[in-house]
C-alpha positions as CSV (number, residue, x, y, z in Angstrom):
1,X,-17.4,1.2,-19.0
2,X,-17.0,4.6,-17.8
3,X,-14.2,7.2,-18.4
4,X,-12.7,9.1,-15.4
5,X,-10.1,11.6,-16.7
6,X,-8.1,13.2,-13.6
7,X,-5.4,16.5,-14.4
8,X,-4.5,17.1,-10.6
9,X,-1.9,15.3,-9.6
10,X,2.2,14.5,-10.9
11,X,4.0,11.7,-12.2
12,X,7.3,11.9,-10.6
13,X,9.5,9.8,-12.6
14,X,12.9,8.2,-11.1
15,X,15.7,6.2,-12.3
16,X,15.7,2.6,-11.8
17,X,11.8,1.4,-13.1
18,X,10.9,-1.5,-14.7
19,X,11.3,-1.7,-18.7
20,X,9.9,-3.7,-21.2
21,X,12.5,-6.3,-21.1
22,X,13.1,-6.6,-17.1
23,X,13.0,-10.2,-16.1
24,X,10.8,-12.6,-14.1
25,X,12.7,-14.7,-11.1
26,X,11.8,-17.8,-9.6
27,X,13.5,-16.7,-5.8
28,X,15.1,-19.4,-4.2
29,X,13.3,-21.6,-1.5
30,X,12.2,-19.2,1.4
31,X,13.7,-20.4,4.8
32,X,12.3,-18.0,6.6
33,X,9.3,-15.1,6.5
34,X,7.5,-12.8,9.0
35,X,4.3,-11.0,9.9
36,X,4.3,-7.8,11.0
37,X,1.4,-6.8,13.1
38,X,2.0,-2.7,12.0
39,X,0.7,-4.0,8.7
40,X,-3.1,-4.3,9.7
41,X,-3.6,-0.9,10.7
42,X,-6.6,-1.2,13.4
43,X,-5.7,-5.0,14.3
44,X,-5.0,-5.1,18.4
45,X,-3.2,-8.7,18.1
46,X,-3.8,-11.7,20.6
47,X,-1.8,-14.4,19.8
48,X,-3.1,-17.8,18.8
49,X,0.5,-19.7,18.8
50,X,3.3,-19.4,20.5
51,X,7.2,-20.2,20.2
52,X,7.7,-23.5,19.0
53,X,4.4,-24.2,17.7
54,X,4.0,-25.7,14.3
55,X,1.7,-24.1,11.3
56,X,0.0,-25.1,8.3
57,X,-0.2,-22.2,5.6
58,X,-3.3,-20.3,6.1
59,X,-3.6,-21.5,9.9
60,X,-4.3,-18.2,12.1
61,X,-1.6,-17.4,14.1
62,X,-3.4,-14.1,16.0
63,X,-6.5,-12.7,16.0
64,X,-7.4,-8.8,16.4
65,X,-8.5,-8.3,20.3
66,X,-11.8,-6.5,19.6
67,X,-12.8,-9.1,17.1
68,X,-12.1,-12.6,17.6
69,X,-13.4,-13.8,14.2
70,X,-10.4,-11.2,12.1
71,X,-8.1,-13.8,12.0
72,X,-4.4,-13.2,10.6
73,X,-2.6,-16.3,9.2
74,X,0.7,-17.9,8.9
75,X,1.6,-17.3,5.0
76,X,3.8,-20.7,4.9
77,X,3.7,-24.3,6.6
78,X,6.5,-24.1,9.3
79,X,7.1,-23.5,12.9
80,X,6.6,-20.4,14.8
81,X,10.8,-19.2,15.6
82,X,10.2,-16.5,17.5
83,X,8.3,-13.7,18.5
84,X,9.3,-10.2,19.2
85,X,8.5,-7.6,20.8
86,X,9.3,-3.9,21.7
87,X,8.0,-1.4,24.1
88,X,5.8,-2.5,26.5
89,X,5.5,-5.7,24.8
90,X,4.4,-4.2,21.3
91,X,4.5,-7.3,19.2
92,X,6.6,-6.3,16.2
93,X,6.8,-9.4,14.3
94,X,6.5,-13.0,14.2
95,X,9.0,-14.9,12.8
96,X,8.1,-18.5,10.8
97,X,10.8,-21.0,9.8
98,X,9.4,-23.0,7.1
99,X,9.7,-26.8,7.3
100,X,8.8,-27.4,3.1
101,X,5.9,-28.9,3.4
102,X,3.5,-27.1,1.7
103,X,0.7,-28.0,4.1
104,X,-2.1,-25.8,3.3
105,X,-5.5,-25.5,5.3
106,X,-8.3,-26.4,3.6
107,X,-11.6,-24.1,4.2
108,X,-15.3,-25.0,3.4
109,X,-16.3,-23.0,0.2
110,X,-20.1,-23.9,1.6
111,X,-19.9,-22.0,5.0
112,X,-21.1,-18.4,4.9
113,X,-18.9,-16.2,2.6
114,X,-18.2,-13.5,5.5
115,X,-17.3,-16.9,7.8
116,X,-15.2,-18.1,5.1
117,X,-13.6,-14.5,4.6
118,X,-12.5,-13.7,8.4
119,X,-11.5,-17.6,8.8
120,X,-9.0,-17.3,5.2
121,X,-6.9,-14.5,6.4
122,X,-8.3,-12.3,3.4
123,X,-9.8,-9.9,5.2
124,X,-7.0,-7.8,6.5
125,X,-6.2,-7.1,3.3
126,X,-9.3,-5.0,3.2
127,X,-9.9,-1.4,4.2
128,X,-12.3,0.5,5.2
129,X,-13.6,3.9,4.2
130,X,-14.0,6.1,7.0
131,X,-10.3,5.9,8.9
132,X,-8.3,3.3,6.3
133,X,-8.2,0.5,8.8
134,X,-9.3,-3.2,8.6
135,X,-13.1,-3.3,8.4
136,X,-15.2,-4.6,11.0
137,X,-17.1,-7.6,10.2
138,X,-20.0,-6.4,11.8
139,X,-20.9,-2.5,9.7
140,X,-21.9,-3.8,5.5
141,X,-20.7,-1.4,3.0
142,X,-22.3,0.6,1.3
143,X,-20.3,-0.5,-2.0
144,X,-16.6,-2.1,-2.5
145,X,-13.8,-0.7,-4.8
146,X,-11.2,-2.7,-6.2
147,X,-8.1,-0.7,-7.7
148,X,-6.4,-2.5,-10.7
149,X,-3.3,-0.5,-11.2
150,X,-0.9,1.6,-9.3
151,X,0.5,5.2,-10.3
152,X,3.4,5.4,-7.6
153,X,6.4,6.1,-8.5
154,X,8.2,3.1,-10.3
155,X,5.3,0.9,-9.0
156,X,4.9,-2.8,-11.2
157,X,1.6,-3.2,-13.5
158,X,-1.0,-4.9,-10.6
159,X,-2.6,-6.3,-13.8
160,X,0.8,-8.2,-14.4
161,X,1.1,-9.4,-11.0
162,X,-2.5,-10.5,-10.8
163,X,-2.6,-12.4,-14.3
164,X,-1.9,-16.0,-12.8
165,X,-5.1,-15.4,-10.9
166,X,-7.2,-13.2,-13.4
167,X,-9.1,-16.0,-13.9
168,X,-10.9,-16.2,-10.3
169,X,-11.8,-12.5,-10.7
170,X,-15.2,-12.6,-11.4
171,X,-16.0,-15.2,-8.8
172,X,-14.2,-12.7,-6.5
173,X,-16.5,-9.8,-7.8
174,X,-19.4,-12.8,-6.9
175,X,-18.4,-13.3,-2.8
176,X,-17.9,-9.7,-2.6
177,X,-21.1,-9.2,-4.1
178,X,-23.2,-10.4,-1.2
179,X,-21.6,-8.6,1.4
180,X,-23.0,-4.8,0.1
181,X,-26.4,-3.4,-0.8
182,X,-24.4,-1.4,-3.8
183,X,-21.8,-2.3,-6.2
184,X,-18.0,-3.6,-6.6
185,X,-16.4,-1.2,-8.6
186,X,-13.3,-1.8,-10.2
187,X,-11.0,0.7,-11.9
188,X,-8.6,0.1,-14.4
189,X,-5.5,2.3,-16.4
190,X,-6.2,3.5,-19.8
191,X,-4.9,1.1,-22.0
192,X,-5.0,-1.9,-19.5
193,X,-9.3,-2.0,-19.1
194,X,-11.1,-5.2,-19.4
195,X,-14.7,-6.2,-18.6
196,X,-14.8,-8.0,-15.3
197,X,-18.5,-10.3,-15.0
198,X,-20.9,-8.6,-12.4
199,X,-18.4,-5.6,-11.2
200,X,-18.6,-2.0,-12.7
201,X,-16.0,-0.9,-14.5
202,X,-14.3,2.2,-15.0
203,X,-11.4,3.4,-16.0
204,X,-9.3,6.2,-14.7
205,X,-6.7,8.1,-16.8
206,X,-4.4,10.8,-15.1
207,X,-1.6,10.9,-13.1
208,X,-0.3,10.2,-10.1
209,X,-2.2,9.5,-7.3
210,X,-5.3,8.1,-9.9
211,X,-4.3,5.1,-8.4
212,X,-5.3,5.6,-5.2
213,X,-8.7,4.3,-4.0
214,X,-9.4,6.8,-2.5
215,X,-9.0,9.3,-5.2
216,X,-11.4,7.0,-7.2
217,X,-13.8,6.9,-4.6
218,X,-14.1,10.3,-4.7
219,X,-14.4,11.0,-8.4
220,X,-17.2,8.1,-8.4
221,X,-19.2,7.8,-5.0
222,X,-17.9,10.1,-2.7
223,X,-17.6,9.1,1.0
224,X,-20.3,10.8,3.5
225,X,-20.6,11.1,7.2
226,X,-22.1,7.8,8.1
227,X,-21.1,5.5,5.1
228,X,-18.9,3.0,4.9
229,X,-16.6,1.4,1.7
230,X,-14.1,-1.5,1.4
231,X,-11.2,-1.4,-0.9
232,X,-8.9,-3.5,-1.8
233,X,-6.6,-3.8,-4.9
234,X,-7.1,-6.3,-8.2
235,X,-4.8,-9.6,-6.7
236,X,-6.4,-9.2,-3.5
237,X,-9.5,-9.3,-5.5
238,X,-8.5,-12.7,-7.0
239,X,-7.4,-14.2,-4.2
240,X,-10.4,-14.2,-2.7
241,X,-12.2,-15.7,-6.4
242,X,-9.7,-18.3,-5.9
243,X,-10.4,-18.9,-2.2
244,X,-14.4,-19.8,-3.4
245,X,-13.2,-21.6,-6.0
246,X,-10.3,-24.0,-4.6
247,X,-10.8,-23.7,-0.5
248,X,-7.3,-22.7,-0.3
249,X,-5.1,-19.5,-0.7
250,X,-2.0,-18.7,-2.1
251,X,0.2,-16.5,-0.5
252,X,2.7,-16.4,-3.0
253,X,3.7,-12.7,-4.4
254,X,5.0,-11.1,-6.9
255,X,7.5,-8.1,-6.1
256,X,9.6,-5.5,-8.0
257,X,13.1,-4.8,-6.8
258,X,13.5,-1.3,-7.9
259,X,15.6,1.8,-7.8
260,X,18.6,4.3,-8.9
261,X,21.0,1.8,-6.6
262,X,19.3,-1.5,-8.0
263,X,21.9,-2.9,-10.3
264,X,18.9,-4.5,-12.8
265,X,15.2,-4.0,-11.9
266,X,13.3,-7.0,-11.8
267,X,9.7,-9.1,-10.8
268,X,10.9,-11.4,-8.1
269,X,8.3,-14.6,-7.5
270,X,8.7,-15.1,-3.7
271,X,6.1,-15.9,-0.4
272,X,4.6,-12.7,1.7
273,X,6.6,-11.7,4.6
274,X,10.0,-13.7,3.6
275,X,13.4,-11.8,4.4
276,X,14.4,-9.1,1.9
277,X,17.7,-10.6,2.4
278,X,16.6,-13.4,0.4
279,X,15.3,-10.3,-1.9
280,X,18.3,-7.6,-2.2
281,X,21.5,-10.3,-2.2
282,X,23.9,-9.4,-5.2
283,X,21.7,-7.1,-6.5
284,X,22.9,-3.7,-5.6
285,X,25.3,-1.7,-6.6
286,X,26.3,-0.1,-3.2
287,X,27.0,-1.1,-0.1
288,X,23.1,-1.7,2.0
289,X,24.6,0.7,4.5
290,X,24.6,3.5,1.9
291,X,21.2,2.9,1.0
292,X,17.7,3.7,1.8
293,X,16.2,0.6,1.2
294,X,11.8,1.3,1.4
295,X,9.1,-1.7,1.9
296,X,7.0,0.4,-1.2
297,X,7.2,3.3,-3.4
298,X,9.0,6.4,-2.1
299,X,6.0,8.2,-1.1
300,X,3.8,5.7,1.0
301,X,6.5,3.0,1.8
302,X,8.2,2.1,5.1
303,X,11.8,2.4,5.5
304,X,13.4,-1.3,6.4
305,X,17.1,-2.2,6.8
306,X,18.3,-4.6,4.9
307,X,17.5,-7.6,7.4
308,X,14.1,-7.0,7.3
309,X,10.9,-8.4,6.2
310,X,8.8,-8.4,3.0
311,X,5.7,-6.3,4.2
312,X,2.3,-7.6,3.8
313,X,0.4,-4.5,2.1
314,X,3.8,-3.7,-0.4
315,X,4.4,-5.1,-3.8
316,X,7.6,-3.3,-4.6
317,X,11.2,-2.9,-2.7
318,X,12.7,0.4,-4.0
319,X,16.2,1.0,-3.3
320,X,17.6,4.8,-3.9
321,X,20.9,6.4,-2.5
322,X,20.8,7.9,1.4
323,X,23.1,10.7,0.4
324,X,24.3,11.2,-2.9
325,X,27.0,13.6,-2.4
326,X,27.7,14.2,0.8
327,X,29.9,17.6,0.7
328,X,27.6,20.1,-1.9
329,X,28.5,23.8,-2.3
330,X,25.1,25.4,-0.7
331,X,24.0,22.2,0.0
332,X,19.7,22.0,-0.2
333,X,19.9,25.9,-1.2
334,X,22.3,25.4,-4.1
335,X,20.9,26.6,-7.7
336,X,22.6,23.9,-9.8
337,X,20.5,23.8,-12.8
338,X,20.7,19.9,-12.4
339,X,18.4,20.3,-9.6
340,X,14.9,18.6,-9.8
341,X,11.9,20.3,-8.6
342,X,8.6,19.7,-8.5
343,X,7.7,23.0,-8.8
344,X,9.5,26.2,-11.2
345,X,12.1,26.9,-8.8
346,X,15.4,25.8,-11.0
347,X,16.0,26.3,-14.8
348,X,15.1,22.5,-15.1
349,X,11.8,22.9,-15.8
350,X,13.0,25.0,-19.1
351,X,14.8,22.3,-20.5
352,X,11.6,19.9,-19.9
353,X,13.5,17.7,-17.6
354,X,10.9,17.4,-14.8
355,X,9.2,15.1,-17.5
356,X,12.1,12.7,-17.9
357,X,13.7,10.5,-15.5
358,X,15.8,12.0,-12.2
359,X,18.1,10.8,-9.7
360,X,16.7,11.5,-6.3
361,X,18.4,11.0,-2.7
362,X,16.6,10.4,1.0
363,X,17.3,13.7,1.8
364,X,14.5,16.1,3.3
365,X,16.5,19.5,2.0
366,X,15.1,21.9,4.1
367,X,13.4,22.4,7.4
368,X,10.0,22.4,9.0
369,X,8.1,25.9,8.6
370,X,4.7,27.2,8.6
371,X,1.7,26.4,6.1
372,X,0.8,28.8,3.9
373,X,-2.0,28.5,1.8
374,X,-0.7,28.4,-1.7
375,X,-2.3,25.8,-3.6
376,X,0.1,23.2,-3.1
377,X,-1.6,20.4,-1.9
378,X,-4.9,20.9,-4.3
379,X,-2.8,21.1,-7.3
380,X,-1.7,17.4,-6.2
381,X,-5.0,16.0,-4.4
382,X,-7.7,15.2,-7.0
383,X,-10.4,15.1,-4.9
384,X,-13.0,18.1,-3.8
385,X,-11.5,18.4,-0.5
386,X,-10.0,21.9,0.7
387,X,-6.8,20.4,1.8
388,X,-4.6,23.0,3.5
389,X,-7.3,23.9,5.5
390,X,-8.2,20.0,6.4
391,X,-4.2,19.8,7.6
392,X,-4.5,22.6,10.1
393,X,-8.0,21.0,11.1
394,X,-6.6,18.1,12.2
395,X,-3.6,19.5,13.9
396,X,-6.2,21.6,15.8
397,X,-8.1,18.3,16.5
398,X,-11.6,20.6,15.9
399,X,-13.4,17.6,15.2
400,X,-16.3,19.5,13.3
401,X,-14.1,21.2,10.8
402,X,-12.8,17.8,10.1
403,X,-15.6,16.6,9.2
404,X,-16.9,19.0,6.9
405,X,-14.1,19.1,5.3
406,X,-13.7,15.7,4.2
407,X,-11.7,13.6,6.7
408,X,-14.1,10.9,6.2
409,X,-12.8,10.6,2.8
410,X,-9.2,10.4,3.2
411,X,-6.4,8.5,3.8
412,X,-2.3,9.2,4.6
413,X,-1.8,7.9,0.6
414,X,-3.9,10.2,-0.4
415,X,-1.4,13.2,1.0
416,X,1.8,11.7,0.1
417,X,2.2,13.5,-3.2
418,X,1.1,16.6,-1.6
419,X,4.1,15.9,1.5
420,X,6.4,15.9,-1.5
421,X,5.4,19.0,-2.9
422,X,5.1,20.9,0.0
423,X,7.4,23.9,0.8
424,X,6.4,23.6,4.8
425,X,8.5,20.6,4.6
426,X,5.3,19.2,7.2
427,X,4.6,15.5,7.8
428,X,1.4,15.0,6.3
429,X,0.7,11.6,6.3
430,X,1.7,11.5,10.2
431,X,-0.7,14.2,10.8
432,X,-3.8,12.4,9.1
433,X,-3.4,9.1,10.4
434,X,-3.0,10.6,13.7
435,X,-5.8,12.6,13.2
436,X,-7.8,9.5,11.4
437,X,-6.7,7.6,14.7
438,X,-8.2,10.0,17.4
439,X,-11.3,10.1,15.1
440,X,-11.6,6.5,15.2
441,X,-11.0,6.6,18.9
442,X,-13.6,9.5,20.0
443,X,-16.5,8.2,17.5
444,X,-16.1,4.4,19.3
């Protein structure tokens, strides 16, 4: 098992995480869930059902217009409620009432495993390495990686959430197996490692964003023009071990309700896509209005009012203030020596308190300017990419600068610690999967 030891990167530590002692929670019976078609980044739906249809758990309820075999698939037993839509009939999610049954569909372990794989609903879980999107069934990677823990900020142990299912992992590691000509890599925290049968194992140690797959990608088998990689995370991992071992899938999740304005943080055992109502209720200390409540981590997540939906790819709901005082002398400019900052700006960083825990608002605090190439976004970016100059690149669309400099190898999660840092105030993860997007589109 090999050692991977990062220093780029930061560890921004908020108020509200998980401790030792935070609690476990049965939720309640789930009335309702959803599926958001925004979560399968490179999916064009087509639905397969339609209002007032019924479902079994696991039964395909659209399939991606390009190809018919990526099948995405009701997480419960139920009947399809309702549809909706947006502009110019943009599906934005489909709604499920469950009926209790627990009627599951039942898939033949014998069939091809790539048959089995499209047919299970598993495969949107996967990515792809160029562009981050769902793979095509019909390009083999060249190898697989399997992240087993996330280094966002207040993020749950994935090792904890995958542990009902840890047992399937190396029949997992087996199906994935024969679908590359190279390896399935999986990467593990310091402290949390363990041998997984017929995977290689490494483990990463540094901070923030070591996590990332892509991160390890790069610090194992970089990405080049041409090449393609899968990743996925550790429970995916095991949920497709326990598809090949059972014929059935679980869709059952476990999620951390986290945050400054979450009265007690805590693992909540609930169903993919069910109604963060079900989630939130009597568990904040605020008003939901006051709140930014994020589907995620406060760098990568989605923002999601408080009647929303439990998004597919997300395994945390953090909940921080919207505005935390809303009349401040100087406002963002103000030189309070309470004020965190990632960088030496305040007296904070003299009394070491941008190593403990801070309190943290959704506000931006300051406006859009120019880049200038200081360093920022390498400091946070462990990978050997020159990443100011990749940013400008892509706004620039110059299609063979972005390529040598690495956009094959990235994805928007990759840049979200570096949008935090930076002074510009600049969108970056916008500005690469836009720019991933329209290299998608002109190498089709």
């Amino acid at each position: 098992m090999t050692t991977i030891k990062l220093k780029k990167g930061f560890n921004l530590k908020l108020k509200g995480g998980l401790d030792g002692s935070a609690e476990s929670l049965q939720a309640t019976s789930v009335k309702v869930v959803a599926v958001v078609p925004d979560d399968f980044q490179g999916i064009t739906p087509r639905l397969d059902k339609k209002e007032g249809d019924r479902v079994k758990a696991g039964e395909p309820i659209y399939h991606d217009k390009e190809h018919d075999s990526i099948k995405v698939v009701s997480p419960v037993a139920g009947v399809v409620k309702e549809v909706k839509r947006g502009e110019r009939r943009k599906i934005e999610s489909i709604v499920i009432e469950c009926d209790g049954s627990q009627e599951t569909v039942k898939h033949d372990i014998k069939s091809p495993v790539k048959d089995t794989l499209l047919a299970s609903g598993l495969w949107p879980l996967i990515r792809q390495r160029p562009y981050d999107v769902v793979p095509s069934p019909e390009v083999r990677p060249r190898d697989i990686f399997v992240t087993a823990f996330d280094s966002a900020p207040l993020a749950m142990s994935l090792m904890s959430a995958a542990a009902p299912l840890m047992k399937y992992a190396a029949q997992g590691v087996k199906a994935l197996q024969s679908l590359t000509d190279g390896n399935v890599h999986v990467c593990f925290k310091k402290g949390e490692e363990t041998e997984v049968e017929g995977a290689q194992c490494h483990i990463v140690d540094g901070p923030h964003p070591a996590g990332n797959a892509g991160v390890q990608i790069a610090n194992i088998a970089p990405v080049n023009k041409g090449e393609v990689v899968w990743t996925l995370d550790i429970v995916t991992l095991c949920r497709v071990g326990e598809l090949f071992a059972t014929g059935q899938v679980s869709f059952n999740t476990s999620v951390a309700l986290v945050g400054e304005c979450v009265e007690k943080p805590i693992v909540i055992n609930t169903v993919m896509g069910c109604s963060l109502n079900d989630v939130l209720e009597g568990r904040l200390t605020c008003d939901a209005s006051e709140c930014r409540i994020i589907n995620g981590n406060v760098l990568t997540g989605a923002k999601t009012p408080a009647d929303g939906w439990l998004r597919a790819p997300y395994r945390q709901v953090t909940v921080i203030p919207e505005i935390s005082k809303k009349d401040e002398f100087m406002g963002w400019a103000s030189v309070n020596p309470n004020r965190y900052s990632i960088h030496r700006m305040f007296t904070t960083w003299l009394a070491g308190k941008r190593n403990k825990e801070c309190r943290m608002d959704a506000r931006v605090k300051g406006g859009e300017r120019a880049i200038v190439c200081l360093g920022e976004y390498d400091k946070m970016l462990p990978m050997d990419i020159y990443a100011e100059f990749l940013i400008k690149a892509i706004i620039a669309f110059d299609i063979e600068k972005m390529e040598n400099l690495g956009i094959y190898e990235v994805a928007p999660e990759d840049f979200a610690l570096a949008e935090y840092a930076d002074t510009s105030k600049l969108e970056l993860q916008r500005i690469v999967r836009e720019g991933l997007d329209k290299m998608l589109a002109e190498m089709s």
